[in-house]
Kinemage of the C-alpha trace (Angstrom):
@kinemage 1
@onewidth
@group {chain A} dominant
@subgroup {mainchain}
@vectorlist {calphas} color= white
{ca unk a 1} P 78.211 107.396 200.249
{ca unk a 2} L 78.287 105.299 197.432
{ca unk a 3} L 75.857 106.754 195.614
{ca unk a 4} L 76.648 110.141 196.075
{ca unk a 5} L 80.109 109.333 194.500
{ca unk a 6} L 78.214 107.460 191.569
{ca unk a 7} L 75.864 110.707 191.215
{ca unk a 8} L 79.452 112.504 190.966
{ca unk a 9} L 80.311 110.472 188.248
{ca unk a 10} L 76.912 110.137 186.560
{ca unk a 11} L 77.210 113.930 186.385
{ca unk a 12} L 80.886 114.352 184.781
{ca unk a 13} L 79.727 111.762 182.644
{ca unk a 14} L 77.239 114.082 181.383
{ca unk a 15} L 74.376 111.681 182.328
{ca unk a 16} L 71.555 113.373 184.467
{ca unk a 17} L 72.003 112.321 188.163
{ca unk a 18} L 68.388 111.992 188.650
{ca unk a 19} L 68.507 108.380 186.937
{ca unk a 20} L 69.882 107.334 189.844
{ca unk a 21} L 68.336 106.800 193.212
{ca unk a 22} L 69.146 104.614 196.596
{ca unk a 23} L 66.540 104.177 199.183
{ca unk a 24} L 65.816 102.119 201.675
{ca unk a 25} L 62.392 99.619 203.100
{ca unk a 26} L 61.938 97.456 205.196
{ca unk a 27} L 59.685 94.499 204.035
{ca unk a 28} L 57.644 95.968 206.765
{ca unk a 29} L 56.980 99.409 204.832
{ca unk a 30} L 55.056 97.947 201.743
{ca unk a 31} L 53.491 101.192 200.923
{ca unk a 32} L 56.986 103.120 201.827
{ca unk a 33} L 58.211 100.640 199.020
{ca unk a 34} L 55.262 101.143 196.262
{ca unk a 35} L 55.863 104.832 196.865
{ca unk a 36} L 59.420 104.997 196.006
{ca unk a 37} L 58.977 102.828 193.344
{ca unk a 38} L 56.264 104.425 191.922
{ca unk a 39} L 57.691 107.948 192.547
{ca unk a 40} L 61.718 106.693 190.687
{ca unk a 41} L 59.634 105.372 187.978
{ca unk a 42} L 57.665 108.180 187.174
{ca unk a 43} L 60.693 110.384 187.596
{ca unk a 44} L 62.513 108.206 184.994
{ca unk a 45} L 59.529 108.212 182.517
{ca unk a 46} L 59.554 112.126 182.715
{ca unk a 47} L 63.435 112.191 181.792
{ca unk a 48} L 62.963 110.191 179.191
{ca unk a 49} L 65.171 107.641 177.266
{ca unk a 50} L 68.691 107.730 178.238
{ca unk a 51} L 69.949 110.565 176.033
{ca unk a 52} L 67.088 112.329 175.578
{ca unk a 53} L 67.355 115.180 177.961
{ca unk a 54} L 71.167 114.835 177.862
{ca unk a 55} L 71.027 115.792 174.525
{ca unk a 56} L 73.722 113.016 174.022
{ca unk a 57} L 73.214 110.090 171.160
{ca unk a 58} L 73.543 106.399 171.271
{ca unk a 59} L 76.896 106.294 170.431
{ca unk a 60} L 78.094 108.899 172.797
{ca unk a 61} L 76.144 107.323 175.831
{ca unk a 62} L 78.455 104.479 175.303
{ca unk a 63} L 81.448 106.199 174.967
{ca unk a 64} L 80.401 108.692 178.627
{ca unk a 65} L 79.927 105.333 180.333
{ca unk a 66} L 82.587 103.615 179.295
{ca unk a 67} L 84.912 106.457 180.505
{ca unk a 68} L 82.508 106.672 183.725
{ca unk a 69} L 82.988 103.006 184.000
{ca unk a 70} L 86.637 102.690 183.626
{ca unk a 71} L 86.861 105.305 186.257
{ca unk a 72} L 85.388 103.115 189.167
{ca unk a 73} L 87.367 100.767 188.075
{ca unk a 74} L 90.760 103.208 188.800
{ca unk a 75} L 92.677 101.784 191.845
{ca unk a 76} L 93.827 105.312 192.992
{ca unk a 77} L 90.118 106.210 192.859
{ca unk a 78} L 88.566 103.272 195.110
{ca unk a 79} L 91.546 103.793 196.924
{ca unk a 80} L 90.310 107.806 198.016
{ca unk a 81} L 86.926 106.381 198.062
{ca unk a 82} L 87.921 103.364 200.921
{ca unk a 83} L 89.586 106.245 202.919
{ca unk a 84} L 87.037 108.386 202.417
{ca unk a 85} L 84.610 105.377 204.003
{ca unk a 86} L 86.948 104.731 206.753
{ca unk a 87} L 86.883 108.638 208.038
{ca unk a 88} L 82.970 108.820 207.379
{ca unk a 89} L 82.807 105.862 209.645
{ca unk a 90} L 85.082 107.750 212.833
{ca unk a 91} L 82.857 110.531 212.254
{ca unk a 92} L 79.536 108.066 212.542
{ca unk a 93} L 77.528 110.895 210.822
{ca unk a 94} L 76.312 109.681 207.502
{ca unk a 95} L 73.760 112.912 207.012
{ca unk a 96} L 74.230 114.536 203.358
{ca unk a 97} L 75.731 117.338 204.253
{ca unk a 98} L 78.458 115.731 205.723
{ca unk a 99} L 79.196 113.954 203.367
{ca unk a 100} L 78.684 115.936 200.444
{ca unk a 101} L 81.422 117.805 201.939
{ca unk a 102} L 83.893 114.671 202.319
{ca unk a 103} L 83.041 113.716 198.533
{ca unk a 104} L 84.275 117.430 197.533
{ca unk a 105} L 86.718 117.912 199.715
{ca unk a 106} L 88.554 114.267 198.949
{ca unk a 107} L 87.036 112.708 195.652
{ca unk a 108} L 85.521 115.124 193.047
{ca unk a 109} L 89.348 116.368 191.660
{ca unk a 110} L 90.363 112.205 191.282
{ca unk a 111} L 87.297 111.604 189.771
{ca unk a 112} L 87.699 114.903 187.006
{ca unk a 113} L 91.277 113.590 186.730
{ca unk a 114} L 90.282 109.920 186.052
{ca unk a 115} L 87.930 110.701 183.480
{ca unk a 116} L 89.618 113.419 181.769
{ca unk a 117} L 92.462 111.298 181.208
{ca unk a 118} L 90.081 108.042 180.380
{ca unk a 119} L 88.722 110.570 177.707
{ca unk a 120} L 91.679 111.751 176.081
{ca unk a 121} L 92.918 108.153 176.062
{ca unk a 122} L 89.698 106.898 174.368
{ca unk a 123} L 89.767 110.024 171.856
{ca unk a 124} L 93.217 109.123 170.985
{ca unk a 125} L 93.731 107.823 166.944
């Protein structure tokens, strides 16, 4: 769930999700592990440095993760997002679509809100 939210913010942020990726291996799936590896690195070569197919410069990267960053930190935030693990958990189904739907339904507007306001509070003189 976790990473869906950070995808979710990666996005707002203007940073392409795809630069982020959670999978899991067992020690006992070696070549499980080389291909995922191999398969996040080569999909990170592809987009390029961070920027590059954002279209965003140095100085704005900062500035995007800075707000992104200062958005996970927002109590009201990991407040939604501890409920929102809490429910997921009574439902004990942890399938995408699921909660996709939970992330929507419950987190997307706070995380819009959080940033826009980080944003405006950043762009201020």
């Amino acid at each position: 769930m976790t990473a869906h939210v950070t995808k979710k913010i990666l996005t707002r942020a203007g940073i392409d999700s795809e630069r982020l990726a959670l999978n899991w291996a067992s020690a006992a799936e070696a070549p499980l592990y080389v291909e995922l590896i191999t398969g996040f690195t080569n999909r990170i070569k592809d987009l390029g440095p961070l920027g590059s197919i954002e279209g965003l410069a140095r100085d704005e990267i900062k500035s995007k993760l800075s707000v992104a960053l200062a958005a996970v930190e927002n109590v009201k935030l990991r407040v939604q997002i501890a409920k929102l693990a809490q429910g997921m958990r009574k439902l004990n189904d942890y399938s995408p679509e699921p909660v996709e739907a939970e992330i929507s339904k419950k987190v997307n507007d706070i995380i819009l809100k959080v940033m826009d306001k980080q944003e405006n509070i950043r762009s201020e003189p």
